[in-house]
C-alpha positions as CSV (number, residue, x, y, z in Angstrom):
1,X,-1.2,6.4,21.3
2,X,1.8,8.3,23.4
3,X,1.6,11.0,20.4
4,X,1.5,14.7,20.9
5,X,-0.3,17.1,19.0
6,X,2.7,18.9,18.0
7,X,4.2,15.4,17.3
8,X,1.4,14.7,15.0
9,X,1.6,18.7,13.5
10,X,5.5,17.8,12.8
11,X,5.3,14.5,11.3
12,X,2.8,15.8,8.8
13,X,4.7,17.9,7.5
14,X,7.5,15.3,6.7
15,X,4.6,13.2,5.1
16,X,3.3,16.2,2.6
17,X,7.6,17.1,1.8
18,X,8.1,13.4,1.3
19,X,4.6,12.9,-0.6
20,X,6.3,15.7,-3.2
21,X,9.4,14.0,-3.4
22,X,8.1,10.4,-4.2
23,X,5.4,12.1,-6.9
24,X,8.6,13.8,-9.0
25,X,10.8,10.5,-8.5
26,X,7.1,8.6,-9.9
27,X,6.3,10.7,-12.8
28,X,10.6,10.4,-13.7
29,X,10.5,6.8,-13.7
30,X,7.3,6.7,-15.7
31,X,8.8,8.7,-18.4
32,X,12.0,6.5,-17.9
33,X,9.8,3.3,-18.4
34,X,8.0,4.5,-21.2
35,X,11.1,5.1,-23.5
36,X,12.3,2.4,-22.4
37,X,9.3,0.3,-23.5
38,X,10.2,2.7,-26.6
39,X,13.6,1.5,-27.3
40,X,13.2,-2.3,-26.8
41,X,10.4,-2.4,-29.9
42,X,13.3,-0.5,-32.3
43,X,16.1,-2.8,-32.2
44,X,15.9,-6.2,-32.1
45,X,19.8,-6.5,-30.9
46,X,19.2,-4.5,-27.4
47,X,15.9,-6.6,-26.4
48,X,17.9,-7.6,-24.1
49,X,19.5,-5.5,-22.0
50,X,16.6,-3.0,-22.6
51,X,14.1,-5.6,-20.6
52,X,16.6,-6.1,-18.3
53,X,16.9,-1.8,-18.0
54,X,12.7,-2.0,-17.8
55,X,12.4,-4.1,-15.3
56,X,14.6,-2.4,-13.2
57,X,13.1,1.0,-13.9
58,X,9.5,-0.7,-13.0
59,X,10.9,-2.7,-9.5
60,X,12.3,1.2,-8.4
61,X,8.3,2.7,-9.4
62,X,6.3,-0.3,-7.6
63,X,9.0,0.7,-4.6
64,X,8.3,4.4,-4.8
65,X,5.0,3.7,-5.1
66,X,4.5,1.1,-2.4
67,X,6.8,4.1,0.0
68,X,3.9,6.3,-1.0
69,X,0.9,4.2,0.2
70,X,3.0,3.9,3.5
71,X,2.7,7.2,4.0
72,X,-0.6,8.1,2.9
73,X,-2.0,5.4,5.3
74,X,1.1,6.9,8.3
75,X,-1.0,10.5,7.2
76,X,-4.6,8.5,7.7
77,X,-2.8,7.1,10.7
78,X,-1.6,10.1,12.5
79,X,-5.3,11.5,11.8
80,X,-6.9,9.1,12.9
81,X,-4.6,9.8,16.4
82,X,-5.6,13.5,16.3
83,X,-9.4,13.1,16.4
84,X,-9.1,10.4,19.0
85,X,-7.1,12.8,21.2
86,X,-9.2,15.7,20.9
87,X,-12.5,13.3,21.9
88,X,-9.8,12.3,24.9
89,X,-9.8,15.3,25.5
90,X,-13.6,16.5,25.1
91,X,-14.4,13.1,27.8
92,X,-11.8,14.5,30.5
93,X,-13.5,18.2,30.4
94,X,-17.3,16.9,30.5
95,X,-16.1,14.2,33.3
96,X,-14.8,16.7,35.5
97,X,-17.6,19.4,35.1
98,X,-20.0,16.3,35.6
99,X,-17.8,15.6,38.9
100,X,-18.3,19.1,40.0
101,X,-22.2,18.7,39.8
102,X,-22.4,15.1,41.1
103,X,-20.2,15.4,44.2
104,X,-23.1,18.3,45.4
105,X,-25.5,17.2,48.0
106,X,-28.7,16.5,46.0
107,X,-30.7,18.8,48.4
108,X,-28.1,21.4,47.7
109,X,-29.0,21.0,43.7
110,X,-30.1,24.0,41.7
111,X,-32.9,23.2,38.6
112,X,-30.0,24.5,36.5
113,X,-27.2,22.1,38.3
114,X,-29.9,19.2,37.5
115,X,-30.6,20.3,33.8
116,X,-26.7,20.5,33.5
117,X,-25.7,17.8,34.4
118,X,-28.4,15.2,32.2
119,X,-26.8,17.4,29.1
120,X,-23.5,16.7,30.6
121,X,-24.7,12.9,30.8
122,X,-25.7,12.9,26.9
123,X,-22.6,14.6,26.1
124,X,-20.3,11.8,28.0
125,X,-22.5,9.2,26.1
126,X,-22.1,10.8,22.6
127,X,-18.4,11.1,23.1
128,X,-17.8,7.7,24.1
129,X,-20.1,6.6,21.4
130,X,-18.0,8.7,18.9
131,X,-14.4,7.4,20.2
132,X,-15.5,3.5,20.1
133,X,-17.0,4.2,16.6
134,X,-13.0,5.9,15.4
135,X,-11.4,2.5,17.1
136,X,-13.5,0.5,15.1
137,X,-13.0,2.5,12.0
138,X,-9.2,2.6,12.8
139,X,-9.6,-1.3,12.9
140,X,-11.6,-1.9,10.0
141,X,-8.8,0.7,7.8
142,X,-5.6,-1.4,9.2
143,X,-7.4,-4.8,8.1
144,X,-8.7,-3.2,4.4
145,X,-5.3,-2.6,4.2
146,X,-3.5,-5.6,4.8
147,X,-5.9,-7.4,2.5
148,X,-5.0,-4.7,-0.2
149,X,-1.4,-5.6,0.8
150,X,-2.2,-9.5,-0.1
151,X,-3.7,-8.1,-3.7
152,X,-0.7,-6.1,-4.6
153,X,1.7,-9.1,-4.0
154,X,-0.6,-11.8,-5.7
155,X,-0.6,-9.4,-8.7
156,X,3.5,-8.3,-8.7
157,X,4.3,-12.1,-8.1
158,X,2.0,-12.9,-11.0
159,X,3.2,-10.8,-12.8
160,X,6.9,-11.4,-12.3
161,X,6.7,-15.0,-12.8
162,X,5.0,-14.6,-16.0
163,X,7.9,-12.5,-17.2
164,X,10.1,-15.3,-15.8
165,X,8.4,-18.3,-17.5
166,X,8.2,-16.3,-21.2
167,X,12.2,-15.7,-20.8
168,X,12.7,-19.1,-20.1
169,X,10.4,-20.7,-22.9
170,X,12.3,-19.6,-25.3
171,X,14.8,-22.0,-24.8
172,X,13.1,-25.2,-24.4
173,X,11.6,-24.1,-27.8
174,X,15.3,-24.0,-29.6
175,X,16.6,-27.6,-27.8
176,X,13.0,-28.8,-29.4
177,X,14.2,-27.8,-32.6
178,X,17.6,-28.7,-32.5
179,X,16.7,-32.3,-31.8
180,X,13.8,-32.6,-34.4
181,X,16.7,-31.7,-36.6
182,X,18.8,-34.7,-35.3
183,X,16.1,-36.7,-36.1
184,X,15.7,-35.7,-39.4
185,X,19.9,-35.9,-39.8
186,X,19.5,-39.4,-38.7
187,X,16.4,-40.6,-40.8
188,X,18.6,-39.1,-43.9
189,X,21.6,-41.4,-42.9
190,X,19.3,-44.4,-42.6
191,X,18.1,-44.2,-46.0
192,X,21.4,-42.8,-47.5
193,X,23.0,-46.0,-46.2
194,X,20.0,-48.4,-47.9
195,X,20.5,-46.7,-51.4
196,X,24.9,-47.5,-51.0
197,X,23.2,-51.2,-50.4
């Protein structure tokens, strides 16, 4: 975590002027999409290259949109860093005031040194507790996200391929045809040739 606050203050700035950027370019490409979708139920002629213009108009919005969950997790990311450097931060002071009491000689000890430092002691201990509890929450977000990562692909791939397989079934539909119509030519010959007999 070799970050620095004013790293962190910078970089989030990016993230909201970028955020602003990919929710314009979003909202263009759905309007894009939908007259799109528009166009290809008119005319039966441009099917065709209208699909062909959709699905390139939806692969750009699943990439804007995947560019923006990057960066809304970078943003979780980055504050995820902040609050673990201010509890850093919070451990060093109470550590070194607790130092300043501890290294007296016990004898030397006022009631208010001793009093002090136990509050010091719960203080270390609820800081420490709160930092372990953030790494494990830090953990728990990276691995919810990589399984949300699996999801999105099982669904795009799904999803692709079934718009794969219903472009190619249209043609094993037309050979089909074509030969039960050879069939049919050849069943006519057969008995056309029986009648000339």
């Amino acid at each position: 975590m070799g970050v620095t606050p004013d790293d962190i203050a910078r970089e989030l700035e990016l993230i909201d002027a970028k955020q602003i950027e990919l929710e314009e370019k979003g909202r263009t490409l759905e309007q894009a999409i939908r007259n799109a979708d528009h166009m290809s139920m008119g005319s039966e002629d441009s099917n065709t290259s209208a699909s062909v213009d959709e699905d390139a108009l939806l692969s750009s919005w699943l990439e804007t949109i995947n560019e923006k969950n990057h960066l809304v997790r970078r943003e979780s990311e980055l504050v995820f860093i902040a609050k673990h450097h201010e509890l850093e931060g919070k451990q060093a002071d109470i550590e070194w005031e607790l130092r300043h009491i501890m290294n007296k000689a016990e004898a030397l000890k006022t009631p208010e040194d001793k009093t002090k430092e136990e509050d010091l002691l719960q203080q270390l201990v609820t800081v420490v507790h709160e930092r372990s509890k953030l790494v494990d929450k830090m953990d728990d977000e990276r691995q919810r996200q990589q399984e949300e990562d699996v999801e999105i692909n099982a669904v795009m791939s799904a999803k692709f391929d079934s718009s794969a397989q219903q472009g190619s079934s249209k043609t094993p539909e037309k050979k089909s045809s074509k030969n039960a119509d050879k069939k049919k030519d050849k069943r006519k010959d057969k008995k056309d040739k029986k009648k000339v007999k």
